[in-house]
C-alpha positions as CSV (number, residue, x, y, z in Angstrom):
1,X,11.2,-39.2,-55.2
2,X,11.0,-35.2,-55.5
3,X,12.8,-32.8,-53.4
4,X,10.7,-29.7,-52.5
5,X,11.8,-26.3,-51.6
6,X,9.8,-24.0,-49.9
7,X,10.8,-20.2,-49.5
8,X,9.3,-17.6,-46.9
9,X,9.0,-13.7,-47.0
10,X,8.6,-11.5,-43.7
11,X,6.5,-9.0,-45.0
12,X,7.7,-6.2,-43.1
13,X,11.8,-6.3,-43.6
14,X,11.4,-8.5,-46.9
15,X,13.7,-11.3,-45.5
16,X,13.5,-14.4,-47.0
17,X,14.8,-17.7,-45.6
18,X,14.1,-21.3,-47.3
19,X,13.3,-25.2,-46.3
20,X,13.5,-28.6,-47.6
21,X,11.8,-31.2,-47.7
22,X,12.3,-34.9,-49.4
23,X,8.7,-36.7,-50.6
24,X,10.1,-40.6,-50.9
25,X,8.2,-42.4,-53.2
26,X,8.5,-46.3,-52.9
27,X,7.7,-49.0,-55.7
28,X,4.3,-50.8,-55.2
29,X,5.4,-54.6,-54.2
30,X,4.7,-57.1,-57.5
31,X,2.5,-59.4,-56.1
32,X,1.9,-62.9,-57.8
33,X,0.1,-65.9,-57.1
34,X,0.1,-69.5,-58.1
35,X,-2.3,-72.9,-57.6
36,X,-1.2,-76.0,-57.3
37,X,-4.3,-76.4,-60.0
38,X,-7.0,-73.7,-60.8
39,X,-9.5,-76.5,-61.7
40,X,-10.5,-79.0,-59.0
41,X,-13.6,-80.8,-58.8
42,X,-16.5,-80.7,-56.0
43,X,-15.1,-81.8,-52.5
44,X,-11.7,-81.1,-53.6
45,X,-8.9,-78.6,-52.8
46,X,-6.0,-76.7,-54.0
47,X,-3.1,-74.9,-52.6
48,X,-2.6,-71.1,-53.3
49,X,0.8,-69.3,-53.1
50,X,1.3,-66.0,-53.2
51,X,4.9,-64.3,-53.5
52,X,6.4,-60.6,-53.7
53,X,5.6,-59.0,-50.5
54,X,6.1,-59.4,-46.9
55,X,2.2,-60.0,-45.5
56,X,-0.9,-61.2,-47.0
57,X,-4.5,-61.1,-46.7
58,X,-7.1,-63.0,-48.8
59,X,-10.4,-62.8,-49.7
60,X,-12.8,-63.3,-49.7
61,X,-12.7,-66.1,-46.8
62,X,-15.0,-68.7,-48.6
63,X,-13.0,-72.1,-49.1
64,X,-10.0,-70.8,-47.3
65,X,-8.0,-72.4,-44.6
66,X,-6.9,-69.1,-43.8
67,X,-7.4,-65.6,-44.7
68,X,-3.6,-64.9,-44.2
69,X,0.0,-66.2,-44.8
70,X,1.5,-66.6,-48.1
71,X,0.0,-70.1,-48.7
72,X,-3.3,-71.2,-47.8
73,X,-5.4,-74.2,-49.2
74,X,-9.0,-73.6,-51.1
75,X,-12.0,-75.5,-51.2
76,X,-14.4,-73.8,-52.5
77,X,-18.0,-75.4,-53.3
78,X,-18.3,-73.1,-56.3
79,X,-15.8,-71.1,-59.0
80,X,-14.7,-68.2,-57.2
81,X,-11.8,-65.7,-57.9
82,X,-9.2,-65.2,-54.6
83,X,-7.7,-61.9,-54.0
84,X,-4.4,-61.7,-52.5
85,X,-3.2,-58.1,-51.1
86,X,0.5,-58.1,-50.0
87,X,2.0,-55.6,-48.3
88,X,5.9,-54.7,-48.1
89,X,6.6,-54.3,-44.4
90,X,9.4,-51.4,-45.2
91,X,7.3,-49.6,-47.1
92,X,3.8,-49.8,-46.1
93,X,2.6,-50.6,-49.7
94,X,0.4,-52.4,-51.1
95,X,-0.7,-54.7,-53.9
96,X,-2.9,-57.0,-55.0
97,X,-3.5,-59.7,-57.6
98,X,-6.1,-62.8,-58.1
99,X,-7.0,-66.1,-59.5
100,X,-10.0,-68.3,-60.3
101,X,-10.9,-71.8,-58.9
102,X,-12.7,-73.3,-61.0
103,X,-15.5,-76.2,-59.0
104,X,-16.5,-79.1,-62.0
105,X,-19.4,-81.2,-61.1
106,X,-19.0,-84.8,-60.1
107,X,-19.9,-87.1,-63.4
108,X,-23.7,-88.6,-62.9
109,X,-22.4,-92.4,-63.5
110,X,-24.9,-94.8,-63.8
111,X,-24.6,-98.6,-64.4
112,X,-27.1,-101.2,-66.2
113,X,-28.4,-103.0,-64.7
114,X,-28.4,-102.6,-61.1
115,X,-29.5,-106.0,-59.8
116,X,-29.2,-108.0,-62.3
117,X,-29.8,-112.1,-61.6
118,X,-27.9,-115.1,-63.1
119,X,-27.9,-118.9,-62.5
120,X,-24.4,-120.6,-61.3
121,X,-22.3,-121.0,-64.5
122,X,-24.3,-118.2,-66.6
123,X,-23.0,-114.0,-67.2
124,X,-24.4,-110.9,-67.3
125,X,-23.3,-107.7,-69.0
126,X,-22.6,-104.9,-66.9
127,X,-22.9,-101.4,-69.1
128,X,-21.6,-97.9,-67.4
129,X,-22.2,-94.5,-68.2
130,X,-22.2,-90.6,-67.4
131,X,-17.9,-91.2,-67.6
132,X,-15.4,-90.9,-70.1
133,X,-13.2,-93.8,-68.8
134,X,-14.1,-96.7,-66.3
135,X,-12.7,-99.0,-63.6
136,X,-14.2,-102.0,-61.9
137,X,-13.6,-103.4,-58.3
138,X,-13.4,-106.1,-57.4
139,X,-11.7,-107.9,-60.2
140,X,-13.6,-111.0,-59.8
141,X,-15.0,-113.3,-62.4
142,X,-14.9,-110.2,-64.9
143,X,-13.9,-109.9,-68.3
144,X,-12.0,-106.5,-67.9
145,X,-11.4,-103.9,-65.2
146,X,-11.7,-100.7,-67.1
147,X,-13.9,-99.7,-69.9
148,X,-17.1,-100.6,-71.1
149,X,-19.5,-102.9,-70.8
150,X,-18.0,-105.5,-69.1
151,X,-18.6,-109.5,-68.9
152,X,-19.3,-110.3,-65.1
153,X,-19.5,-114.3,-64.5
154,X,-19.3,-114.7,-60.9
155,X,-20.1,-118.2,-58.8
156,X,-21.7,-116.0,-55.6
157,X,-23.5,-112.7,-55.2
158,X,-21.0,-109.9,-55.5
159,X,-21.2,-106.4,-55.9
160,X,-19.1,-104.5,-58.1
161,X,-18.1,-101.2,-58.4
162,X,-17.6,-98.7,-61.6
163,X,-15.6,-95.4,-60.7
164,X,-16.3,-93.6,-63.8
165,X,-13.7,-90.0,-64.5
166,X,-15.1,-87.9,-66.8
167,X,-12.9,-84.8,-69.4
168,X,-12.1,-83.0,-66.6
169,X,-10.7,-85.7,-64.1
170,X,-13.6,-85.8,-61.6
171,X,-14.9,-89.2,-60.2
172,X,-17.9,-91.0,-58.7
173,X,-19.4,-93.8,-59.1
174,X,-22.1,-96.4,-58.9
175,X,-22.5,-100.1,-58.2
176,X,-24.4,-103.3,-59.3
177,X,-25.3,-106.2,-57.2
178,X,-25.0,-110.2,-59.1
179,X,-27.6,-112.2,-57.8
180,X,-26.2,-115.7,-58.1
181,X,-28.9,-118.4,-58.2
182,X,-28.4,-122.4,-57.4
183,X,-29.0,-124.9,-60.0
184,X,-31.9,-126.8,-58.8
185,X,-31.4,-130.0,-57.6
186,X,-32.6,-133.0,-60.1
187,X,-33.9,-136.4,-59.1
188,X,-34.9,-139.4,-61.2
189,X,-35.9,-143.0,-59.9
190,X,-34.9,-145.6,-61.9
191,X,-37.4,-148.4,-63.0
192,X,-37.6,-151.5,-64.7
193,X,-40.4,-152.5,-66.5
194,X,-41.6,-155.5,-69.5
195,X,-41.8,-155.0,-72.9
196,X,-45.8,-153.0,-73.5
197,X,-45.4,-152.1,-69.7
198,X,-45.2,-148.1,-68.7
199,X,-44.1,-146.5,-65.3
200,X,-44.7,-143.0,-63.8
């Protein structure tokens, strides 16, 4: 903040009278701003917070539940940085700062294989991939409900589930339908017959 003095001359008497005035200079505001997480994965969201100012406006408007107040949510189909510009009612000034979202792909999980078929009483092995770590659903008639392959020995049809979550926490997942087959039914007459005799 500088003080300025300015003196004036009349020319024709030589006079000289002076003036003041006070330039005010104000602090830009500190603006910050948080996520709840910078890395979500595709279909997800975050929540952005920004702090140090009075107003704020954000941009660009892609993935954003708002383009103002200090928290908004993001969900943005891509990585994109978010700037915040805050403004200090009192003062009038302005600042800015910014922050990346980074968007991870869904894991491609696959299981094998997809439709396998079994008799009553027999298993099948169920093998997931595309993941890092995997859970099964239902529970039923399996050997375990996470990891890799997996026994599956049901008594009907069923179709299970594997939600596989890959390094970076992102899900999907993929399914496989049991075909469970009947025993067939067995009949035998019984016969009696002589010693040298035969029957069909």
């Amino acid at each position: 903040t500088v003080t300025y003095t300015v003196t004036g001359t009349t020319t024709a008497t030589g006079c000289q009278n002076t003036a003041n005035i006070t330039v005010t200079v104000n602090p830009l505001p500190s603006v910050t701003v948080n996520a709840g997480s910078t890395s979500i994965c595709i279909g997800g969201s975050t929540t952005l917070t920004a702090g140090g100012a009075s107003t704020y406006n954000w941009s660009p408007s892609t993935g954003l539940s708002s383009t103002t107040g200090n928290s908004v949510t993001a969900n943005p189909t891509s990585t994109t940085t978010y700037t915040v510009t805050g403004t200090r009612t009192t003062t009038g000034c302005q600042n800015s700062a910014t922050i990346t979202v980074t968007v991870n792909a869904l894991p491609v999980v696959t299981v094998n294989p997809t439709t396998p078929s079994i008799c009553i009483g027999g298993s099948t092995t169920l093998t997931a991939g595309g993941a890092v770590s995997y859970s099964w659903s239902p529970t039923t008639s399996l050997s375990a409900t996470t990891g890799s392959p997996v026994t599956a020995s049901p008594n009907s049809t069923i179709t299970y589930t594997v939600t596989g979550t890959d390094v970076n926490g992102c899900r999907n997942t993929a399914s496989s339908t049991v075909t469970v087959n009947p025993l067939p039914t067995i009949t035998v007459n019984s016969a009696t017959i002589c010693v040298g005799q035969q029957t069909a």
